[in-house]
C-alpha positions in Angstrom: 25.5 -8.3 13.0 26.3 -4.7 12.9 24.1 -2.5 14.8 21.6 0.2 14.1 20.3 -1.7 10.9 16.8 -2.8 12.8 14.1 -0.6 11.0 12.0 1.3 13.7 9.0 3.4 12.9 10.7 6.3 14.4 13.2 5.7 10.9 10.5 4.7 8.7 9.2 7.4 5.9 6.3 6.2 4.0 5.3 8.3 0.5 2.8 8.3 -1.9 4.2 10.2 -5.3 6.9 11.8 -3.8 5.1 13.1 -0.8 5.6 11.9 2.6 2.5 11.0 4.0 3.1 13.1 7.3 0.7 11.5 9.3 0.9 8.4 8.6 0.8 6.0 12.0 1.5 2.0 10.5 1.7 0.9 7.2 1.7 -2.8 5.8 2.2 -4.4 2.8 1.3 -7.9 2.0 3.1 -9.9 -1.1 1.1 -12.9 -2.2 1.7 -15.6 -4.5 -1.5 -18.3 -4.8 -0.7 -21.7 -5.8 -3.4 -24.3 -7.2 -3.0 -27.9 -7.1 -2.5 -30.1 -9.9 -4.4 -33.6 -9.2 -4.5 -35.9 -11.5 -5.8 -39.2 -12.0 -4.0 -42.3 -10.8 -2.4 -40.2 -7.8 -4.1 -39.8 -4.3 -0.9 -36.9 -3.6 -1.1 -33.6 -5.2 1.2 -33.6 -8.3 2.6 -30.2 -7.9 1.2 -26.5 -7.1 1.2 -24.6 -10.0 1.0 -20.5 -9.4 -1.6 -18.9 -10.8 -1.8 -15.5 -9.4 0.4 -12.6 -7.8 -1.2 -9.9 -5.5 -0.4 -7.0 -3.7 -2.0 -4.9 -1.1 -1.0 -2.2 1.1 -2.9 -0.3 4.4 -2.4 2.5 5.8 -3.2 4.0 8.8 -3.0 7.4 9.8 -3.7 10.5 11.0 -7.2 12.4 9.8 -6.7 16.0 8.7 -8.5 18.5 7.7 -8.7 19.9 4.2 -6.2 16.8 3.0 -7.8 14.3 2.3 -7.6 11.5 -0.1 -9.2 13.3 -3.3 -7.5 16.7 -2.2 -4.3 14.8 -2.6 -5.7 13.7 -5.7 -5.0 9.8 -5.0 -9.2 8.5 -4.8 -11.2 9.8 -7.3 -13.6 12.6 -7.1 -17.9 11.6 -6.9 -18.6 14.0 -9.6 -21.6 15.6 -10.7 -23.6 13.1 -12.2 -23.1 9.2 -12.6 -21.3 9.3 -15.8 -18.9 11.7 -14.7 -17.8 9.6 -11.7 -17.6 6.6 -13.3 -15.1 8.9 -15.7 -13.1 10.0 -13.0 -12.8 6.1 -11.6 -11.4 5.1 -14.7 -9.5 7.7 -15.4 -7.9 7.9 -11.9 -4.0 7.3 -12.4 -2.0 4.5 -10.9 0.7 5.6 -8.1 3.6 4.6 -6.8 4.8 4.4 -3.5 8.0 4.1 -1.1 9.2 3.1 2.4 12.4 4.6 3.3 14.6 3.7 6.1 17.2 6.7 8.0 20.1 4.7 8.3 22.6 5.0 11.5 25.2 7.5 9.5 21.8 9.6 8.7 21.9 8.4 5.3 18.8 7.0 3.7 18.0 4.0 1.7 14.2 2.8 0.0 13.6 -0.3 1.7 10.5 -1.0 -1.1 8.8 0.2 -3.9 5.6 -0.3 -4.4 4.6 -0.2 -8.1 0.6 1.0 -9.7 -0.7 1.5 -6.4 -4.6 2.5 -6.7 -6.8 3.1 -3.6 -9.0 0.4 -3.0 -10.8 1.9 -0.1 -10.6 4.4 3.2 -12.4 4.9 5.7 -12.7 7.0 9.1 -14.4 6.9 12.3 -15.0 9.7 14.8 -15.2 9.0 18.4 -16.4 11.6 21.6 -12.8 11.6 22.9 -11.0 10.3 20.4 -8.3 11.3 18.0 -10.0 10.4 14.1 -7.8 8.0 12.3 -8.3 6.8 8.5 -7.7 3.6 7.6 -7.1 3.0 3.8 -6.4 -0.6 1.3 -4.4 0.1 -1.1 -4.3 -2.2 -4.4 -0.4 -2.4 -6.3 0.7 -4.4 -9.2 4.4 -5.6 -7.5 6.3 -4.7 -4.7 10.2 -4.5 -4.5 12.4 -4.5 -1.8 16.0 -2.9 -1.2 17.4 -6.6 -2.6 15.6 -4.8 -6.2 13.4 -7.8 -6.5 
């Protein structure tokens, strides 16, 4: 196998609408497909799994900063004034879409995945004595797509 095509974090860039998320510190992605069984009578085995659902989810972890946060950057909704305005701005919030990108050995770089109608799901942060404050956030997506385009 050639060398220098492991992807390291140190290579990784992950994006949310363009924008590198700076301070980002491990991002996962899940790809799920479910499968329901198909039993029918006069057989004790399962007849086939039949797939009934696709799902995608994504985490992030990273870095809390001040003055950026998710509804600075515009990717959770605002609260709103009142009750009817936030529900508006839920759903009116747009979907996103965002990107892992790999620095290759010859310094080019190549999007190792795409992930399509991303929505935030939910975040959340904790602040400890001594600690530095990370923020956790789920991310919902309609597909992912890897460097193979599919």
């Amino acid at each position: 196998m050639e060398k220098g095509r492991i992807l390291t974090g140190a290579r990784a860039r992950f994006s949310i609408q363009g924008i590198k998320v700076g301070y980002a510190r491990t991002v996962t992605v899940s790809e799920e497909i479910e499968y329901q069984p198909v039993e029918v009578l006069d057989n004790i085995e399962v007849e086939e799994y039949a797939p009934t659902a696709y799902r995608v989810t994504m985490t992030c972890a990273m870095f809390r900063i001040i003055k950026e946060t998710l509804k600075t950057l515009g990717w959770f909704p605002l609260v709103g004034a009142k009750t009817e305005e936030h529900l508006s701005n839920i759903l009116l919030s747009g979907e996103m879409s965002a990107t892992l990108e790999a620095t290759m050995s010859d310094g080019s770089s190549k999007i190792i995945a795409t992930i399509e109608q991303v929505k935030v799901q939910s975040h959340n942060w904790t602040i400890d004595a001594r600690g530095i404050v990370g923020e956790d956030v789920t991310f919902n997506a309609i597909r992912v797509r890897d460097e193979s385009g599919g």
